[in-house]
C-alpha positions as CSV (number, residue, x, y, z in Angstrom):
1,X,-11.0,6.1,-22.3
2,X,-7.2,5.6,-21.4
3,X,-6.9,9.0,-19.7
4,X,-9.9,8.1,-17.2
5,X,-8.5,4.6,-16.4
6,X,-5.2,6.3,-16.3
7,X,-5.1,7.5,-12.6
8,X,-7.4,4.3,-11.4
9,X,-4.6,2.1,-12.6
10,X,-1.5,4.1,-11.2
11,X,-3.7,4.7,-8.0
12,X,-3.3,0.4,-7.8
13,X,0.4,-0.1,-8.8
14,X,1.0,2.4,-6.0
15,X,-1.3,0.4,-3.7
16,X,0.3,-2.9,-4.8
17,X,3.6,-2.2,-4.7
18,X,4.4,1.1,-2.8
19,X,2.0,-0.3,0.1
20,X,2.0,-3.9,-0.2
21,X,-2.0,-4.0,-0.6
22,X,-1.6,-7.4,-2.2
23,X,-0.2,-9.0,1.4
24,X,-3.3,-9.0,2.5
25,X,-4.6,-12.2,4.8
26,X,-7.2,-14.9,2.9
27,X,-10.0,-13.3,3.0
28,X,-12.1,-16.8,2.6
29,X,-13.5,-19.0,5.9
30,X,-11.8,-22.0,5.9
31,X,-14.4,-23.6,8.3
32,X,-17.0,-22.1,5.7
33,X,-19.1,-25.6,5.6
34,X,-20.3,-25.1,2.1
35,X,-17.1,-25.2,0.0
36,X,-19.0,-23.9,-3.4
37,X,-19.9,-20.7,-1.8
38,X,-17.7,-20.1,1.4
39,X,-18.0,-17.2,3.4
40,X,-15.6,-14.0,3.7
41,X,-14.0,-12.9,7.0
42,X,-14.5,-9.3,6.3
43,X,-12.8,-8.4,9.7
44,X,-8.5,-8.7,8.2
45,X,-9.8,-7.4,5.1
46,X,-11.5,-4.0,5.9
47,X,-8.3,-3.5,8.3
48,X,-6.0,-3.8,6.2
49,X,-7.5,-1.8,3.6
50,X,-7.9,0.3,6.3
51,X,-4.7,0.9,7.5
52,X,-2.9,1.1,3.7
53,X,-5.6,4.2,3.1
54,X,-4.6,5.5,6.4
55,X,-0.6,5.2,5.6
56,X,-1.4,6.9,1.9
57,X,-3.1,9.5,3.7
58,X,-0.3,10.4,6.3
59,X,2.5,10.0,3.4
60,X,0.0,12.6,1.5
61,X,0.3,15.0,4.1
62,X,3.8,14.9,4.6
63,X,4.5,15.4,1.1
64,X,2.6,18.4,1.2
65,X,4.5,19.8,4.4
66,X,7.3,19.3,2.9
67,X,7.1,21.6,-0.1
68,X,5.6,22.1,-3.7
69,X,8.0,20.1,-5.2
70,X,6.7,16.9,-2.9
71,X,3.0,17.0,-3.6
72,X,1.7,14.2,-5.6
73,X,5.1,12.0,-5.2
74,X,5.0,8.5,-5.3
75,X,4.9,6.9,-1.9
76,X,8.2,4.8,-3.1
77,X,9.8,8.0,-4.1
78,X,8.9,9.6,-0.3
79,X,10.1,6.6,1.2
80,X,13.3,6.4,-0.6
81,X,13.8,9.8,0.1
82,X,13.0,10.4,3.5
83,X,12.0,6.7,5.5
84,X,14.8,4.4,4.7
85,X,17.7,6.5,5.0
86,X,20.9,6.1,3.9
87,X,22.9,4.0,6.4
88,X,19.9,2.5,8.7
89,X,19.8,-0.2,5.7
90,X,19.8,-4.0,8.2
91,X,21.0,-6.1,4.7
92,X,24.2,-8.0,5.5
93,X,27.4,-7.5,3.5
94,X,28.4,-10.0,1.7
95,X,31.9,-11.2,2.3
């Protein structure tokens, strides 16, 4: 049973904190006018979910130009790697 749930789970962590799926607007009408059972603005949820898919995808498909050695990596490891390179880093020095 661990070995099935396995790939679900690490499929999440990399969604959650590779991606930043969890930044994700309120998903709940604030105007709903039953407070017990509000409605859902599906509209800034689909597109985000949306748009993280479409970001995994594109990072997938580098990862497999770039070489055996790439496919499968982590999106953290790609952008490590190859996104945020060394020098472009906007953090101020402390003095």
């Amino acid at each position: 049973m661990f070995r099935g749930r396995q790939h679900q789970e690490q499929a999440f962590r990399v969604g959650v904190h590779d991606l930043g799926l969890d930044a994700v607007p309120c998903g709940y009408d604030k105007e709903s006018p039953d407070r017990n059972r509000p409605r859902f603005q599906r509209g800034p949820l689909q597109m985000l979910g949306w748009l993280v898919a479409l970001v995994y995808n594109a990072v997938a498909d580098v990862a497999e130009a770039l070489g055996a050695g790439y496919v499968g990596a982590h999106v953290k490891t790609l952008r490590r790697q190859f996104f945020n390179r060394p020098g472009s880093c906007t953090k101020r020095r402390r003095r």
